[in-house]
C-alpha positions as CSV (number, residue, x, y, z in Angstrom):
1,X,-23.4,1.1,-27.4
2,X,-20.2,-1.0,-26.2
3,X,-19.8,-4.9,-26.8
4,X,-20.1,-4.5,-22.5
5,X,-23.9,-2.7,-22.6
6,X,-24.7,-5.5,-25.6
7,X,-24.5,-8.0,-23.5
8,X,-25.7,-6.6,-20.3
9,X,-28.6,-5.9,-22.2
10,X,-29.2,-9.5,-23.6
11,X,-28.5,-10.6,-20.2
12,X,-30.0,-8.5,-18.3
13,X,-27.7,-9.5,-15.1
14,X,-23.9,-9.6,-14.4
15,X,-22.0,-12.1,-13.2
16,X,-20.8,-12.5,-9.5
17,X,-16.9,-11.1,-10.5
18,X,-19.0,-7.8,-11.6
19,X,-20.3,-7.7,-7.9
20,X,-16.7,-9.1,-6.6
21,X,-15.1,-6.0,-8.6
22,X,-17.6,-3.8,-6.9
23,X,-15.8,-4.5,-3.7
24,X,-12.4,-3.2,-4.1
25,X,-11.4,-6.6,-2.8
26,X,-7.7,-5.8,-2.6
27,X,-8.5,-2.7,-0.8
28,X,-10.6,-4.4,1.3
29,X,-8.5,-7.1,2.1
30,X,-6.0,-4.7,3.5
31,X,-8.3,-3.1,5.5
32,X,-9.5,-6.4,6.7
33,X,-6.1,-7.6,7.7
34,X,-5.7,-4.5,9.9
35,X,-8.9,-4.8,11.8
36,X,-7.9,-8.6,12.3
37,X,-4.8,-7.2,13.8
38,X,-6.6,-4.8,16.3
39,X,-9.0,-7.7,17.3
40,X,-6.2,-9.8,17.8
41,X,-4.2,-7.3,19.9
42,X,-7.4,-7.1,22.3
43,X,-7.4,-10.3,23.5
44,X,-4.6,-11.6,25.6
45,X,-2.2,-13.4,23.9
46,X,-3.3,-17.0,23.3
47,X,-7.0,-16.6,24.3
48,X,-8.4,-15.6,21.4
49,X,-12.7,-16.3,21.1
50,X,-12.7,-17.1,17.7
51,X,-16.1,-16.2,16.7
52,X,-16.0,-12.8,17.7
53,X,-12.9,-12.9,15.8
54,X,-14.2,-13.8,12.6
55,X,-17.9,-12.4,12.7
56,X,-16.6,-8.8,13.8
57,X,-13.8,-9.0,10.8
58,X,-17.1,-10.3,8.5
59,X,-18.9,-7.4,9.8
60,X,-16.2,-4.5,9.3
61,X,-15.2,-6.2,6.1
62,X,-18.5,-6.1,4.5
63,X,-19.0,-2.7,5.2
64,X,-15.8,-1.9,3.7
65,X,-17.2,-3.7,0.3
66,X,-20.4,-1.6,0.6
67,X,-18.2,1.7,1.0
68,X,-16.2,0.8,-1.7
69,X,-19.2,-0.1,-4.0
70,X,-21.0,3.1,-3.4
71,X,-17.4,5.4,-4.0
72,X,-18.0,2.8,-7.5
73,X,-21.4,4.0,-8.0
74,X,-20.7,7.9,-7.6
75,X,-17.7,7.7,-9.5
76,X,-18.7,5.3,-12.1
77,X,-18.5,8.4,-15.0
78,X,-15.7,9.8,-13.8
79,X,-13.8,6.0,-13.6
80,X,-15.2,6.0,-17.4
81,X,-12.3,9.0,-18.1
82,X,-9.4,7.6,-16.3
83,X,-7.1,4.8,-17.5
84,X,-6.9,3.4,-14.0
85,X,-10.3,2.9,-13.5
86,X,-11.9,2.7,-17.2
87,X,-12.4,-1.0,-16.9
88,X,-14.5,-1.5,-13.9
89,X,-18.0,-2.9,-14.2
90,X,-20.1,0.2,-14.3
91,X,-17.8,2.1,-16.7
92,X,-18.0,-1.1,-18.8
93,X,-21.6,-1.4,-18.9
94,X,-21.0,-5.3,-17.0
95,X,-23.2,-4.1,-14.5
96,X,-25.6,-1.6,-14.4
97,X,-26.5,1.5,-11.6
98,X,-29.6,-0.2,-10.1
99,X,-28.2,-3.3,-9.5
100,X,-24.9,-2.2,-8.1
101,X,-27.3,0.0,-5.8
102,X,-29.0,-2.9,-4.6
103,X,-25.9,-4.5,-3.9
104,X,-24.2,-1.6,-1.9
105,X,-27.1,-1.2,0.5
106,X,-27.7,-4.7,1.2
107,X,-23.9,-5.2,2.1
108,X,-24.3,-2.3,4.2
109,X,-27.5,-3.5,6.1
110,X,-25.8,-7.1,6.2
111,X,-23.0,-5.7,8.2
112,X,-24.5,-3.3,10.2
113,X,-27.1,-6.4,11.1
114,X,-23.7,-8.5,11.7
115,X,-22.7,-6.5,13.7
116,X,-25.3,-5.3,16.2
117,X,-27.1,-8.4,16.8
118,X,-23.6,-10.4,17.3
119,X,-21.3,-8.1,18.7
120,X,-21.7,-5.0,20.1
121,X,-23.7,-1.2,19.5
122,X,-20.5,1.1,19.7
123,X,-18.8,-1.4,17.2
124,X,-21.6,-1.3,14.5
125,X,-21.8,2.6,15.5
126,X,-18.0,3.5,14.7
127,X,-18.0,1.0,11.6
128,X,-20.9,3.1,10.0
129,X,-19.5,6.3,10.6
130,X,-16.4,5.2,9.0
131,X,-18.4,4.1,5.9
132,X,-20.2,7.3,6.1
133,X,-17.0,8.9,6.1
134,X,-15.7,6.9,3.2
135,X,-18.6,6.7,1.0
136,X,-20.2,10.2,1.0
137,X,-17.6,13.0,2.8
138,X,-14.7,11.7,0.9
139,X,-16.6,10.8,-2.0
140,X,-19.1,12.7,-2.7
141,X,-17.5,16.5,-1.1
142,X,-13.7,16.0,-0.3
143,X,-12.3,14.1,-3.1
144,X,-13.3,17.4,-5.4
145,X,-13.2,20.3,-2.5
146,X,-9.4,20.2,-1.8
147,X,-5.7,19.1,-2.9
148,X,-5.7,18.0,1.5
149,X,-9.0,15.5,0.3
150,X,-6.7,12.0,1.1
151,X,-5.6,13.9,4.7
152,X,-8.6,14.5,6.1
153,X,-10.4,11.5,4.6
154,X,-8.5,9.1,5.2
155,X,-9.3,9.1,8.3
156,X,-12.3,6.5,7.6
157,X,-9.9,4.1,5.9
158,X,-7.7,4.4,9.2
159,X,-10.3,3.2,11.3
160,X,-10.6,-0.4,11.0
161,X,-7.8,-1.6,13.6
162,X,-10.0,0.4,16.6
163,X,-13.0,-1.4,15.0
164,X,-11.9,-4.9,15.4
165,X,-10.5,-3.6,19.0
166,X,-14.1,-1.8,19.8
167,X,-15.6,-5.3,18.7
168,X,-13.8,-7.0,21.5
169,X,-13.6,-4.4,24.6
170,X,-17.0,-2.6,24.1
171,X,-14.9,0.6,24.3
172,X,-12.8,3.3,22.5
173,X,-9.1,1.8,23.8
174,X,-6.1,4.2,23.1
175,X,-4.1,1.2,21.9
176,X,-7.0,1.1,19.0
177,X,-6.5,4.8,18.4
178,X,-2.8,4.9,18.0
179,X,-3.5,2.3,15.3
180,X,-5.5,4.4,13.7
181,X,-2.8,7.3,13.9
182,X,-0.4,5.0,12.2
183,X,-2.6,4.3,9.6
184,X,-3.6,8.1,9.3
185,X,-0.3,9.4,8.6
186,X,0.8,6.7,6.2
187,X,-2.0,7.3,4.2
188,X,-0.9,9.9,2.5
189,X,2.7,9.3,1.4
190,X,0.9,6.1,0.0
191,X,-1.7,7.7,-2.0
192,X,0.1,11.0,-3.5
193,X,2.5,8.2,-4.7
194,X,0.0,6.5,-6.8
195,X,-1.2,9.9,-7.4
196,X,1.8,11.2,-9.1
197,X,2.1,7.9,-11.5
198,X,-1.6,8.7,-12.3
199,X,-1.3,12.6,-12.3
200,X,-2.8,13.2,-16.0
201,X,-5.7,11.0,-15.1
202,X,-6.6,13.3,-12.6
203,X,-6.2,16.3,-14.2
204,X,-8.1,15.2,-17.2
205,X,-11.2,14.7,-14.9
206,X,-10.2,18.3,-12.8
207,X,-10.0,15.9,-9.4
208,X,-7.5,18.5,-7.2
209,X,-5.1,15.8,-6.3
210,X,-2.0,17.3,-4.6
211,X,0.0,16.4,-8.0
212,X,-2.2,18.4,-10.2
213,X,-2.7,21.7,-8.0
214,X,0.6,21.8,-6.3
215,X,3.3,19.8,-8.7
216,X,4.9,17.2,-8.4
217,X,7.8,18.3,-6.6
218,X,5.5,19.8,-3.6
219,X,3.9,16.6,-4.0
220,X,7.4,14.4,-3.6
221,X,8.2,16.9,-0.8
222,X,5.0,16.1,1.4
223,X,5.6,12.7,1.1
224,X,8.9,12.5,2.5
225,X,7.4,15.3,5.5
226,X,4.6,12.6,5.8
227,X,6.6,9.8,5.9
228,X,9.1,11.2,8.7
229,X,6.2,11.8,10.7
230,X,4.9,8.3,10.0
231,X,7.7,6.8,11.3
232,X,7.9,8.8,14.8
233,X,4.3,8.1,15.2
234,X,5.2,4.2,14.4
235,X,7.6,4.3,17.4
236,X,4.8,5.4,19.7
237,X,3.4,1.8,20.6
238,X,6.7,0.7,21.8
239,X,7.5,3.8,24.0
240,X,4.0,3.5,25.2
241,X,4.9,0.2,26.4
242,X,2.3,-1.5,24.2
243,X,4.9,-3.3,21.9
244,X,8.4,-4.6,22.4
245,X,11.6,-4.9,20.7
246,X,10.2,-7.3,18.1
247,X,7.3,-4.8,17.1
248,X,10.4,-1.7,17.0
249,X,12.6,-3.7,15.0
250,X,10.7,-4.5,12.5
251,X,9.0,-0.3,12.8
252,X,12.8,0.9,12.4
253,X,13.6,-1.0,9.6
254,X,10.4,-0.9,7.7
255,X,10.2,2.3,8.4
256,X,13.3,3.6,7.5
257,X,13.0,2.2,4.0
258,X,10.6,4.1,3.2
259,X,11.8,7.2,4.3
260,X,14.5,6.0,2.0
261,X,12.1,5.1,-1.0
262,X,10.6,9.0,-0.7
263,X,13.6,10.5,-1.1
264,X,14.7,8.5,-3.7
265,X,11.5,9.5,-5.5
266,X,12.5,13.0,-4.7
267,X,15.4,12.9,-6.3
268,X,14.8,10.8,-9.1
269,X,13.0,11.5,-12.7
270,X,12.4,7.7,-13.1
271,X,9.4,7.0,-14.4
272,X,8.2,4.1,-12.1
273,X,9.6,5.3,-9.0
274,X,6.7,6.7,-7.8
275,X,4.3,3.3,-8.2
276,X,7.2,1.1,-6.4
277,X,7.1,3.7,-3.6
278,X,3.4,2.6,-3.6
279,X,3.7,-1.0,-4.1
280,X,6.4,-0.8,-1.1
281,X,3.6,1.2,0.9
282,X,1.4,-1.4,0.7
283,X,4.1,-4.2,1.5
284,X,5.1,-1.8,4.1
285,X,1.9,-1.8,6.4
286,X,1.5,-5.4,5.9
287,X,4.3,-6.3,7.3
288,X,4.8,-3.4,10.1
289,X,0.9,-4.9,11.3
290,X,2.0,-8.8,11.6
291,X,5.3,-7.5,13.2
292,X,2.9,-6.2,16.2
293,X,0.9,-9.5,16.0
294,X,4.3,-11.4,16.3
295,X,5.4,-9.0,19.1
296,X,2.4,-9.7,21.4
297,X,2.6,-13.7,21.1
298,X,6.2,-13.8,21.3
299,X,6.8,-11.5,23.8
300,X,3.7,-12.7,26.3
């Protein structure tokens, strides 16, 4: 038994950072900013209704915590194998499987509860789906089914933007879907970057990441395909007429560093190259979402 189980046992609770590490709060909070971004875009430029504002982002971002919490729970001996993951709270022992559970579903019914009663059906509707999506298809079946398992699922941690916009119109805008293309094609290029600086942790646990089945050179080489075609689809809001020369600045630039970032890591044998292409993938969507915030006020 670890020092971690000792004192769970004595315990017989965790702490609240045990449940706060349950969340995936950085993860979340990217997600978050995203569906403040498509909330934002939905109003008209200064005439925001700030409580729809911040009780649809409470909503989405809860659900994201429960989603994250329950890929936690399924993975929690698998996490136990991998250096990345080995310290988090149910590997550890810090918390234990029925009380992680508990707290999974009850942030799920929270935000579900959020966001029927105070915003709107079709919102609370898309969000669930997308934690559906998340938490068991990619989880539970993709993740282990194919080397493509970040493609197709990402599609559930591309959806909040159109959530926050759903939580505003009542409807399915195309604005809020080309939001969620953006997001869907930089998805990969971000993960197989991470996944080729943590390659041997996921062949150790037979998890067919791109990396392990294909190489690492495929891999490098669908990242820089991916990323091309992330930045034409990034050019799609201003040619739609959505976004204006502030929003394509900052989608040339942005973009084109990164397509300069994957071939570097193409061509390169440096060891970190591949977790700064990540870092800058993070960076990278950040900024590229408060560029299109910026665009709409300034430009109004």
């Amino acid at each position: 038994m670890s020092e971690a189980d000792a004192v769970m046992n004595e315990t017989g609770r965790a702490g609240w950072h045990e449940y706060y590490e349950m969340c995936k709060p950085k993860v979340v909070a990217l997600l978050i900013l995203t569906s403040v971004v498509g909330t934002v875009l939905a109003f008209p430029a200064w005439a925001i209704e700030w409580d729809i504002l911040i009780v649809a982002n409470l909503g989405i971002g809860l659900a994201a915590a429960s989603g994250a919490a329950v890929n936690q729970l399924v993975e929690y001996k698998t996490d136990a194998k991998m250096r990345r993951t080995e310290g988090r709270p149910l590997p550890t022992g810090r918390l234990n499987v029925k009380h992680a559970f508990i707290f999974a579903v009850v942030l799920g019914a929270v935000s579900m509860a959020i966001l029927v009663l105070y915003i709107n059906v079709l919102t609370a509707v898309l969000t669930f789906a997308s934690l559906i999506g998340y938490a068991v298809i990619y989880t539970m079946y993709l993740k282990r089914a194919t080397p493509q398992n970040i493609v197709i699922g990402g599609l559930a941690g591309a959806t909040p933007p159109l959530l926050g916009w759903t939580a505003v119109t009542n409807a399915v805008d195309p604005y809020g879907l080309l939001l969620v293309l953006i997001i869907f094609t930089w998805t990969p290029p971000h993960f197989w970057a991470l996944a080729i600086h943590r390659r041997d942790d996921y062949a150790k646990v037979a998890i067919p990441m791109l990396p392990v089945t294909h190489g690492i050179k495929y891999t490098k080489l669908a990242i820089v395909a991916y990323t091309i075609l992330m930045f034409i689809v990034t050019l799609l809001p201003y040619l739609a007429y959505y976004a204006g020369w502030i929003y394509l600045t900052a989608a040339v630039v942005l973009g084109g560093y990164f397509i300069y970032k994957s071939f570097e890591l193409m061509f390169t044998e440096r060891e970190k190259a591949a977790i700064q292409t990540f870092v800058y993938s993070i960076n990278y969507l950040m900024l590229l979402f408060v560029a299109l915030v910026a665009d709409h006020y300034i430009l109004s």
